[in-house]
N, C-alpha and C positions, 0 to 999 in steps of 0.2 A: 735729887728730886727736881730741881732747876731746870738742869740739862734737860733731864725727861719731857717735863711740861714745854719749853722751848720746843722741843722734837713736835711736840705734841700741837703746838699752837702754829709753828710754819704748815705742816703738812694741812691744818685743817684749813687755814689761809686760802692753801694752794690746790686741793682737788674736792672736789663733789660728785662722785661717779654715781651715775642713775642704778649702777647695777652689783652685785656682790663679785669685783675683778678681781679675778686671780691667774692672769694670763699675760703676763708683763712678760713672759719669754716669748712671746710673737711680739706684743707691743708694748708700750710704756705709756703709761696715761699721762698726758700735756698737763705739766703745771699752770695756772694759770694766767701766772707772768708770760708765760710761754706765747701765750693764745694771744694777748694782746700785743707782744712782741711783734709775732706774725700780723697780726690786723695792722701794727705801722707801718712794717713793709712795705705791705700793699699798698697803703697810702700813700707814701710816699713814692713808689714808682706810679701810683694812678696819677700824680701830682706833676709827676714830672724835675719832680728835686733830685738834684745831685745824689749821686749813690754811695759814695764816700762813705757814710754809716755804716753800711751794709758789708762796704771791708772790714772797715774795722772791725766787725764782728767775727770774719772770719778769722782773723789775728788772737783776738782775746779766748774764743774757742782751742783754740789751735795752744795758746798759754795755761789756759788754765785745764784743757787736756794731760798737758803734760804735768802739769804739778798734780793731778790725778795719778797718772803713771810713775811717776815718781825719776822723771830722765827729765833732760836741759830741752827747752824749748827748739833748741836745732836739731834737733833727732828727731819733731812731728811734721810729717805729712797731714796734708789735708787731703780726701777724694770722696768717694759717691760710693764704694761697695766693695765688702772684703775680698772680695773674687778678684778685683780690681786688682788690688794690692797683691793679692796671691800670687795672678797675672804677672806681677813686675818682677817677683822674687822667683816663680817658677823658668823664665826668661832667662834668668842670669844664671842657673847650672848646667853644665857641659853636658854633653849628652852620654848617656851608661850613666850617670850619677844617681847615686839611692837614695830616694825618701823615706823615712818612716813615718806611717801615719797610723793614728788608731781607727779600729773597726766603726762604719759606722759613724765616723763622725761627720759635721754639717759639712755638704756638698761645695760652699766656697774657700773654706778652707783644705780638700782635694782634689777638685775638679780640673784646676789650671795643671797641674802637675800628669793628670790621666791624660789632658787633650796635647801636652807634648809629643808624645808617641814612642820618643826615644829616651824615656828617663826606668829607671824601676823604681818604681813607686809598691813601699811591701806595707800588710797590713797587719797589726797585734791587737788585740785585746789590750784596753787603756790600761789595764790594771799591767800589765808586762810589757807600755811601751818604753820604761825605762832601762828593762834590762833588757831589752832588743837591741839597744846600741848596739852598734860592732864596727871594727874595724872596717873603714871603709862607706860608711853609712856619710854621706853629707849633709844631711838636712833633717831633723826631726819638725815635722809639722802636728798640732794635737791644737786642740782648743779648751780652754782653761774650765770651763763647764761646759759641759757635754747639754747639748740641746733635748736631744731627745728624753733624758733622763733628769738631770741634772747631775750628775757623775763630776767628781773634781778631778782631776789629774792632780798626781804627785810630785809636781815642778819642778822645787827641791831636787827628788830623786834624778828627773828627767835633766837638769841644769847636769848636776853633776855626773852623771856619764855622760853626758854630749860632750863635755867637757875632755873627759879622761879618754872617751875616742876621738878628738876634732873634728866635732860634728857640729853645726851649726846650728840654733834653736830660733822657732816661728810659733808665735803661741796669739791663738786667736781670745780676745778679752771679750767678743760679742756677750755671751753668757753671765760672766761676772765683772764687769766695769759697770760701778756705781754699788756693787755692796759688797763686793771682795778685794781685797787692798791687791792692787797688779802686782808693784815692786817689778816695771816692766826692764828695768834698769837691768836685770840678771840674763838677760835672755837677748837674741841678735838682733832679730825681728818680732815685732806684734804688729797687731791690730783690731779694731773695736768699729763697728757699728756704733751709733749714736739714736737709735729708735726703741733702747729698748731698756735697760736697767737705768741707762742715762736721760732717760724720759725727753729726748730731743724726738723733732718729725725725721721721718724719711727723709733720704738723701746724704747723709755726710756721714763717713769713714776715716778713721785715722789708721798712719802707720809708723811705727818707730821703729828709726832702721838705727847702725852703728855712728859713729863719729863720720868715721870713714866711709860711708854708706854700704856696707858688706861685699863692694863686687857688685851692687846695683846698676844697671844701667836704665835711667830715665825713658822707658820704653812708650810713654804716655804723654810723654812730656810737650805740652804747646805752651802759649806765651805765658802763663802764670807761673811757669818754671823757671824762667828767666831772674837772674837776681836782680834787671831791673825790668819788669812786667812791662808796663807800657812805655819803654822801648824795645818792646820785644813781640810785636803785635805783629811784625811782617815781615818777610823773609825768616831763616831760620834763624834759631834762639844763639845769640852772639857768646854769651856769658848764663850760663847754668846758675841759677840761686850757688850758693856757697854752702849753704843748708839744706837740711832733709824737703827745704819750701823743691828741691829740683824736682821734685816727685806728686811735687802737686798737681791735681785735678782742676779744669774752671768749676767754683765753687759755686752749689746753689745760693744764692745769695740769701734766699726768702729760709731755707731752711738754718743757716747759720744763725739768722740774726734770732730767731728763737732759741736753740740750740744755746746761744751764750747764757739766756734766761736761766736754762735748763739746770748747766752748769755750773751756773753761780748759787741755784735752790741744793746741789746736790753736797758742793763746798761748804756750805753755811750750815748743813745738818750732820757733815761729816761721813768719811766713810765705813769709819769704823762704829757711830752710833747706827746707820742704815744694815750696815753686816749682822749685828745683833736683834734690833728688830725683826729683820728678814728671817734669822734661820732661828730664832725665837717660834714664831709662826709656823716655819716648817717643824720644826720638831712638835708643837700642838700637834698639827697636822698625823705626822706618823704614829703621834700615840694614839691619837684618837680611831687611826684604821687598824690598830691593833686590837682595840678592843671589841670590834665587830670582825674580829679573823681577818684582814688584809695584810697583807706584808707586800711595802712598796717596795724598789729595785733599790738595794741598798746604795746610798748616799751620802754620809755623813758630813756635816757641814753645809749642806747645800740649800739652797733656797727656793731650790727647784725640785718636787717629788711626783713621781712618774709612780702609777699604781697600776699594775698589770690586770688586762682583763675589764679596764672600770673604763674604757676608751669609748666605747658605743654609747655609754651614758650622756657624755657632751650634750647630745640636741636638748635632750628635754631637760639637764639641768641647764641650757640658755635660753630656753622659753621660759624656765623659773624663775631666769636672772641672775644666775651664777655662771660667768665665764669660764671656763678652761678651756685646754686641749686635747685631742684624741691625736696621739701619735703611735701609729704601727698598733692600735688596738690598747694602748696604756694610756690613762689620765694624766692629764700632766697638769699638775697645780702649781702657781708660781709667785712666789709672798711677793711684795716687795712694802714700801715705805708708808704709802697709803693706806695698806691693809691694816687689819686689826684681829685680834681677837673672837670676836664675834663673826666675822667673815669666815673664821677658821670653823668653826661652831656652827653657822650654816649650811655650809658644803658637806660637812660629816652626818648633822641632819639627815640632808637631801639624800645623800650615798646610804644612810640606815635603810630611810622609809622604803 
C-alpha cells in the first residue's frame, strides 16, 4: 500500500494535464521538474553563465540511461534521432548483406537500410520474425513495441535464433523505454528516443552498441566524439572517445538538462511499478471495448492498443478532450503513468455514446 500511495503522490506532484491524455506514443507529457529544468536553461544562457551544467546533464542522462537499460555506462551514445543511429549501424554492412526487418514497422528503424541501395533488406510479419532467421541473414532490425499497434516482439525468441544463425541484433526501445524492462544487455545494438514513455522534450536519442563497438564506424562523428572534446574542436578528431561517447552527437543542451529531470521521476517510481500501472490500464481498456463488440489488434502486454476502424473518431474525441491517435484508420490509445482509471472510463464513454 506504501509503494502504491508513493506512486501515487510523485505522479500527482508531477503532472496536471488539461485534458483526458492517452497519447504518450507520439508524446510524453513533461514532468514538472522537467519544465522548470528547461526554464534554468534558458536562464542561464540568457544570462550568459558558464555552461558547464548543461554538460553535466548530458553525462548524468547518458548514466542513468543506461542503468535503465541495464548495460555499463560505455556502451551509451548520446544523439538527436533513431534514424541517426540506424544511419551509423546501416553504414557499417558490406554490401549484398541482409536485413531482417518486420512489416510495417516505424520508418526510422528501416529507412537507413532502404536508402543504402545495395543491402537486401526482407520483410516478415513480427510475429515470424524470429523464425526468419536464416543462414546468412546479418542484422535483424524490429522495434520492441510496434508503434502503430503496440504489438511486442518476442526478443527472447528473436535473441535466440540471431544467435544460433550469427546474426546480429538492433532493437529499437522508442515504444517501450520507461515501462517495459529493456534488459538491452542481450541484444548488439538498441536505441530509444527520449520524447516519449521517457517523458523527456524532443531532441535526444540513445544508442547501445557492443564493448567492441560492433564493426561501428563513427560516421557522424565531430568534436564531441573525441575522448578529449575540447581538444578536439579543430582539425580532425586526434583520439576517438574510448567509449560508445565516439558515436556521440553535439548534444541539445536545453533538452538534456530536462531530460535528466525526466529520468531521475521515472528511476524513483520504478520501472517495473510504471509496467504495471501501464498495462493495468490497457487491459481496463480491452475489456471495456469488448463489451460494446470491439476487438482491438491483439497485443498482449502492451501499453499501447490500437482499435481497428475507431481511427476517424480522433477529431471529435479531441474537441472533447480526450487525446489519442488515428493510425492507418485504427485508434490508438496509450496508458502511461499519469493516467488513471477514470481516463480509461472516459474514453470508453466517449467511444459508447
Amino acid at each position: 500500500m506504501e509503494t502504491t500511495q508513493t506512486f501515487d503522490r510523485l505522479v500527482r506532484a508531477e503532472f496536471a494535464p488539461r485534458s483526458t491524455y492517452l497519447n504518450t506514443a507520439s508524446n510524453g507529457l513533461l514532468p514538472a521538474r522537467t519544465v522548470a529544468a528547461l526554464h534554468e536553461a534558458a536562464v542561464l544562457r540568457a544570462e550568459g553563465r558558464p555552461l558547464t551544467p548543461l554538460h553535466e546533464d548530458v553525462e548524468a542522462c547518458r548514466a542513468a540511461y543506461a542503468r535503465l537499460a541495464g548495460v555499463p555506462v560505455t556502451r551509451v551514445a548520446t544523439g538527436a534521432s533513431v534514424a541517426a543511429h540506424t544511419g551509423v549501424i546501416a553504414a557499417s554492412l558490406p554490401a549484398g548483406a541482409e536485413v531482417l526487418t518486420a512489416e510495417d514497422d516505424f520508418t526510422s528503424v528501416l529507412n537507413p537500410f532502404h536508402v543504402r541501395g545495395d543491402l537486401k533488406v526482407r520483410a516478415v510479419p513480427l510475429e515470424r520474425i524470429a523464425e526468419s532467421v536464416r543462414p546468412g541473414t546479418a542484422l535483424v532490425a524490429v522495434s520492441a513495441a510496434q508503434s502503430a499497434d503496440g504489438r511486442v516482439a518476442d526478443l527472447p525468441a528473436l535473441r535466440e535464433a540471431a544467435r544460433k544463425h550469427g546474426a546480429r541484433t538492433y532493437v529499437d526501445f522508442s515504444q517501450a523505454a520507461g515501462w517495459l524492462p529493456m534488459a538491452a544487455d542481450a541484444f548488439d545494438f538498441s536505441a530509444s528516443v527520449s520524447f516519449k514513455w521517457l517523458l523527456g522534450p524532443h531532441g535526444a536519442a540513445f544508442l547501445v552498441v557492443p564493448e567492441d563497438f560492433g564493426g561501428l564506424t563513427p560516421v557522424l562523428a565531430g568534436w564531441v566524439a573525441g575522448e578529449a572534446p575540447w581538444d578536439s574542436c579543430y582539425g580532425p578528431v586526434q583520439e576517438l572517445a574510448r567509449s560508445a561517447r565516439r558515436f556521440d552527437l553535439t548534444p541539445a543542451l536545453f533538452t538534456f538538462a530536462g531530460l535528466r529531470r525526466s529520468l531521475e521521476l521515472i528511476e524513483e517510481l520504478g520501472v517495473a511499478a510504471v509496467h504495471a500501472h501501464d498495462v493495468a490500464l490497457a487491459d481496463r481498456f480491452r475489456a471495456g471495448l469488448a463489451d460494446f463488440g470491439h476487438t482491438p489488434v491483439p497485443a498482449p502486454g502492451s501499453a499501447i492498443v490500437s482499435v481497428p476502424g475507431l481511427g476517424g473518431r480522433q477529431g471529435e474525441l479531441s474537441r472533447a478532450g480526450i487525446e489519442v491517435s488515428d493510425r492507418a484508420g485504427n485508434l490508438r490509445a496509450a496508458f502511461h503513468l499519469y493516467n488513471t482509471p477514470d481516463d480509461v472510463d472516459r474514453l470508453l464513454a466517449a467511444l459508447a455514446g
